[in-house]
C-alpha positions in Angstrom: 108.5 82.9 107.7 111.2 81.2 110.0 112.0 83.4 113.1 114.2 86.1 112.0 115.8 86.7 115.4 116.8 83.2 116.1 118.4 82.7 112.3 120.7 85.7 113.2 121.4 84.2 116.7 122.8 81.5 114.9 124.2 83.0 112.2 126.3 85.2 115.1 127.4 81.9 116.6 129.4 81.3 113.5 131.0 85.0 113.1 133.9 83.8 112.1 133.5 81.7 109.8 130.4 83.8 108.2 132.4 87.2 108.0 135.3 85.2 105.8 132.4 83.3 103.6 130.4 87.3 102.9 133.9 89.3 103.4 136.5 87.4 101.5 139.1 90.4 100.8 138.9 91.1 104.5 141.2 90.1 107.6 141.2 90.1 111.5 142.0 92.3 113.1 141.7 91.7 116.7 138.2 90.8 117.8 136.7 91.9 114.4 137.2 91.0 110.6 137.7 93.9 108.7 137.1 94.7 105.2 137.2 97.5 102.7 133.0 97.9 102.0 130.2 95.2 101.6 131.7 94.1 98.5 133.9 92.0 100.1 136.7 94.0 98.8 140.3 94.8 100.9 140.7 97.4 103.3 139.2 98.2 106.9 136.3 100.6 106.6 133.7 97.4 107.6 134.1 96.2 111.0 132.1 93.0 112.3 132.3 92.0 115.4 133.4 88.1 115.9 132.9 87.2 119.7 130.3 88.1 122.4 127.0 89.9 122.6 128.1 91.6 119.9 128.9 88.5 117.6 127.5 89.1 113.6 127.0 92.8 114.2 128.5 95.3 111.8 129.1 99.1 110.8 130.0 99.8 107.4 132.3 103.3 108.9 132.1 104.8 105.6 128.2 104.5 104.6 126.8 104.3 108.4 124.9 101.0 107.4 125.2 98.6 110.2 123.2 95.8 111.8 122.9 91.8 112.7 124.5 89.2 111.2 121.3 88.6 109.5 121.4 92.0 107.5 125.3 91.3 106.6 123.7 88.4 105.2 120.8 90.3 103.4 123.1 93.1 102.1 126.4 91.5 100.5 124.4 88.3 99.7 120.7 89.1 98.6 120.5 93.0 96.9 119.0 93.6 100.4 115.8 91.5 100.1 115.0 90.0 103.6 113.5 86.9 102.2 116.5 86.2 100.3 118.7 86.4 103.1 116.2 84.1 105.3 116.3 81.6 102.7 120.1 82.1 101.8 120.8 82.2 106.0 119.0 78.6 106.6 121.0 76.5 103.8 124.4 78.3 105.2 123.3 76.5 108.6 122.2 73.5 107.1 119.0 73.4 109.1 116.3 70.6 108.4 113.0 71.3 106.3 111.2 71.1 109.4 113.3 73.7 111.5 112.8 76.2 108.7 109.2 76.6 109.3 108.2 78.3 112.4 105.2 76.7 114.6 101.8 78.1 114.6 101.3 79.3 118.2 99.0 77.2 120.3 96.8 80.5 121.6 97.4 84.0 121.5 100.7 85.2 122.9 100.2 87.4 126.6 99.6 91.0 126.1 102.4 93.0 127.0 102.2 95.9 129.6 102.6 99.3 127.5 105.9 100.2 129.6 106.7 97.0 127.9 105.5 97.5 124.5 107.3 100.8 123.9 110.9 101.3 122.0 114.0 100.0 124.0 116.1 103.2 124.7 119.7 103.2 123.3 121.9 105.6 125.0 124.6 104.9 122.5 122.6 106.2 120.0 121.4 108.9 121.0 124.1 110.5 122.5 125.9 109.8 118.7 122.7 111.9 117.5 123.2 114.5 119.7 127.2 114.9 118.9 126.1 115.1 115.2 123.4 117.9 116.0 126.2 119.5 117.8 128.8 119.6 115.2 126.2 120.4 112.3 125.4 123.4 114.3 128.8 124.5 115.3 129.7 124.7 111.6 130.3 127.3 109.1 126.9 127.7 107.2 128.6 129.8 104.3 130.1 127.6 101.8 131.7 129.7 99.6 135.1 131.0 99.8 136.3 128.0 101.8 137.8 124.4 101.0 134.8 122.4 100.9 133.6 125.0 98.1 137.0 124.7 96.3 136.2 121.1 96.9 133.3 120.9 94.8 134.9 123.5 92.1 137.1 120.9 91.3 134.6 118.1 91.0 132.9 120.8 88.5 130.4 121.5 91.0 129.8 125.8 91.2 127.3 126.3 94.0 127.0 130.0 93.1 125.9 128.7 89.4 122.7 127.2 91.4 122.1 130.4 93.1 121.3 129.2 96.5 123.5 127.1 98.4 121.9 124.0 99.5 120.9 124.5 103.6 122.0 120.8 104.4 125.8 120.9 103.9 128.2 123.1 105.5 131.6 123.6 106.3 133.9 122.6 109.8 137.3 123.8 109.7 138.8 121.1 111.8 137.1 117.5 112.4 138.3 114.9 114.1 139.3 111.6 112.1 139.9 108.9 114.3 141.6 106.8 111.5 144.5 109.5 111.6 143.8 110.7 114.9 144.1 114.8 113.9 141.6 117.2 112.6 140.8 118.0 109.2 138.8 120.3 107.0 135.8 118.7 106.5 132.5 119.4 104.1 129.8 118.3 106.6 126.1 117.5 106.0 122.6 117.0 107.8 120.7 113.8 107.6 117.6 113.8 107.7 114.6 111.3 108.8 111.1 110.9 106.8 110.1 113.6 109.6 112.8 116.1 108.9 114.6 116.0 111.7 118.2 116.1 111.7 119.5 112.1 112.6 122.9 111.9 111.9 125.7 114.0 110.4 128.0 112.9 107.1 131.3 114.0 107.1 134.2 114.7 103.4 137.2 115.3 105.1 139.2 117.1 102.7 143.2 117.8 102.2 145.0 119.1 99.5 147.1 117.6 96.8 150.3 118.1 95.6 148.8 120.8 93.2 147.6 122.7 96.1 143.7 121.6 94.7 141.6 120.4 97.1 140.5 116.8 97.5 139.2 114.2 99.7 141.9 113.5 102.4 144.3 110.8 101.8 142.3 108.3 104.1 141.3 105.0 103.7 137.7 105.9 104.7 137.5 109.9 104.1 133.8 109.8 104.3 131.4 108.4 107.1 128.3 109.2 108.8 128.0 109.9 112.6 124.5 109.2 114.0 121.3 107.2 113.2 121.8 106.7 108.6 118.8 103.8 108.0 116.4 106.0 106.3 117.6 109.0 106.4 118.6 111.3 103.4 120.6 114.1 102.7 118.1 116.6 101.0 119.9 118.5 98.8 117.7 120.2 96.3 114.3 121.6 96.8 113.4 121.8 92.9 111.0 124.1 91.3 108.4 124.0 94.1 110.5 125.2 96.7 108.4 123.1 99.2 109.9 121.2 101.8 110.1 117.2 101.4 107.0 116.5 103.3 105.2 119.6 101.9 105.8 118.5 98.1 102.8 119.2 95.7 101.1 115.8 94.0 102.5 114.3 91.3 106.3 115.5 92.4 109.0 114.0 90.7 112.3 112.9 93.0 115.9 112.5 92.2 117.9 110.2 94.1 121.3 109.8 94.1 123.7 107.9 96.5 126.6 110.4 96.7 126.4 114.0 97.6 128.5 114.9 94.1 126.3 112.8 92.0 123.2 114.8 93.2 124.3 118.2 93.1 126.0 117.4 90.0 122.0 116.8 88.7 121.0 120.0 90.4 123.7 121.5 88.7 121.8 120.3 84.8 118.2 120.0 86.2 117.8 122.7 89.2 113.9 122.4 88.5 113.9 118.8 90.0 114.1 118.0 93.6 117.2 115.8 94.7 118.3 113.7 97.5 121.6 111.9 98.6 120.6 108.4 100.0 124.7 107.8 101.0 124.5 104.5 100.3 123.0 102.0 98.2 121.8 99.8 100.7 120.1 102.6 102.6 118.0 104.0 99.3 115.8 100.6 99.7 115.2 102.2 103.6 113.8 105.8 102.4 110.1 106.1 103.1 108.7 109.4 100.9 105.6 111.1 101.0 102.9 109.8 98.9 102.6 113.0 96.9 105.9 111.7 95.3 104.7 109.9 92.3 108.3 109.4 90.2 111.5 108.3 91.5 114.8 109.2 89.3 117.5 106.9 90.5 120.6 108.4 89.1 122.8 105.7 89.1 126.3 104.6 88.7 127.2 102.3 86.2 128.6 99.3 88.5 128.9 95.7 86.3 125.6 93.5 86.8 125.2 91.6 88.8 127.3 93.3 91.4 126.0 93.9 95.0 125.8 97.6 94.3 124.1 96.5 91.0 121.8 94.4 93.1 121.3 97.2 95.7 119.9 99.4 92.7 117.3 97.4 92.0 116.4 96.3 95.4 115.4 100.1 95.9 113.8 99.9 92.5 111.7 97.1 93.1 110.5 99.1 96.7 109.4 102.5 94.9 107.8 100.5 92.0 105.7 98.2 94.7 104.7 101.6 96.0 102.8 102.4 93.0 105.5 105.0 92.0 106.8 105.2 88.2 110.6 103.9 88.4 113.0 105.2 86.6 116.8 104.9 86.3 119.4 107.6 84.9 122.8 106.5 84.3 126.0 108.1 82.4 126.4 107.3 79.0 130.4 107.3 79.6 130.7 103.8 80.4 131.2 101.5 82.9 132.8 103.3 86.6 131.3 106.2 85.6 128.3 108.6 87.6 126.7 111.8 87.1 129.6 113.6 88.3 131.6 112.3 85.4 129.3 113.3 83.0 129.4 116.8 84.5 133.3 117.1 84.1 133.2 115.6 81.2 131.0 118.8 79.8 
């Protein structure tokens, strides 16, 4: 395998030009291109940065996904498969057969002294984990009776119909939105790592319409994550066992969704099965579960082949499956553009 860091090294040299080639719909906008989601598509909820130490790196504001110029590469381009990307990354540059294949090492590099060897700090990082512990914990914990539960009434969701509300999502009365610099009500929930601890917090601000029902702001981006996303989950539904993630019995089957209305819409028809919200496509392929999960449900929406949320599906597919786990995928029988969530409303 070629050296990964030194492909996005040069990859970032040519920001520019490689944010137009991945992000066609987008624009500049200062010293970043801008576009509407990995897709390519218009609108400013991507940012990558075009100049600097920064060059190639991006945050997808609306999912959390972010990373090099190598994982833009691996993400719009190759359904998130790394070797893809490698390969896809080195004809981009145009480098020679012989630069693509890294050099055996003539001995053994030096070992590294363990104050070396252990995790680079990012203060960054965790100070945005700490600010989404914060928040999660200065929020309401009772849904009902406020607008992020009129929220979900209208999307057909009745949290009292499931009996217990789920402990991960909450509601904050006024968030901050940067994109229209006030505070809104917001439906917030915890993210959580393969260890259960809380690693970033995913915010629904929500506004009303002209009806007076309540909806999902009138943003641009009305959803994003704050805090550490790759890997995380939003765990939603404990299913029959009642048994924490990490405590779940053998032979457990999981429900995955990417959207916080497609799962609980699931929980809503199947309470007995336990459900996640991955928030994105791209990070389902990053979840790491327990081996006592034996079946994955991905309950998908019905994007057109081929897509790159198509090809995100079955990236995570292809993961689980190589994990020994029995694949399976759920999708609407309404048609194309439709989800769970539309089959729910639907009746």
């Amino acid at each position: 395998m070629p050296d990964a860091r030194e492909i996005s090294r040069l990859l970032a040299a040519r920001a520019p030009e490689l944010a137009r080639e991945l992000l066609p719909g987008g624009h500049r906008e200062g010293a970043e291109w801008r576009a509407g989601g990995l897709d390519g598509s218009k609108g400013k909820s991507v940012g990558v940065h075009l100049h600097g130490a920064k060059g190639g790196v991006f945050c997808d504001f609306a999912t959390g996904e972010s990373g090099d110029a190598l994982d833009l590469v691996r993400l719009t381009r190759c359904g998130g498969d790394m070797k893809a990307a490698l390969a896809w990354a080195e004809s981009w540059l145009g480098l020679p057969r012989d630069a693509r294949q890294a050099p055996a090492p003539a001995s053994p590099p030096p070992r590294r002294a363990a104050a070396e060897s252990e995790p680079e700090r990012d203060p960054d990082a965790e100070a945005r984990q700490a600010k989404a512990k914060a928040l999660f914990l200065a929020s309401e914990p009772r849904l009902a009776g406020t607008p992020a539960a009129a929220y979900l009434a209208a999307r057909g969701i009745d949290l009292a119909q499931l009996r217990r509300q789920p402990r991960a999502l909450r509601f904050a009365a006024a968030l901050w939105n940067g994109e229209s610099r006030r505070t809104w009500p917001a439906l917030v929930a915890a993210v959580t790592d393969a260890g259960g601890e809380l690693c970033a917090l995913h915010r629904t601000w929500l506004g009303q319409d002209a009806a007076g029902v309540w909806r999902k702001a009138p943003l641009e981006v009305a959803k994003a994550s704050l805090g550490r996303v790759a890997g995380g989950t939003i765990r939603l539904w404990r299913g029959a066992s009642g048994k924490s993630l990490g405590s779940a019995p053998p032979g457990e089957t999981v429900v995955i969704a990417e959207g916080i209305e497609t799962a609980l819409s699931v929980a809503m028809a199947c309470p007995e099965l336990r459900i996640l919200a991955s928030i994105s496509l791209g990070n389902m392929s990053r979840i790491d579960l327990p081996a006592a999960i034996s079946t994955v449900i991905i309950a998908a929406d019905n994007d057109p082949p081929d897509s790159p949320a198509d090809k995100a599906l079955r990236a995570a597919a292809e993961r689980f499956a190589a994990q020994g786990r029995m694949v399976k995928i759920a999708r609407s029988p309404l048609g194309e553009k439709t989800d769970m969530n539309d089959l729910l409303r639907a009746g």
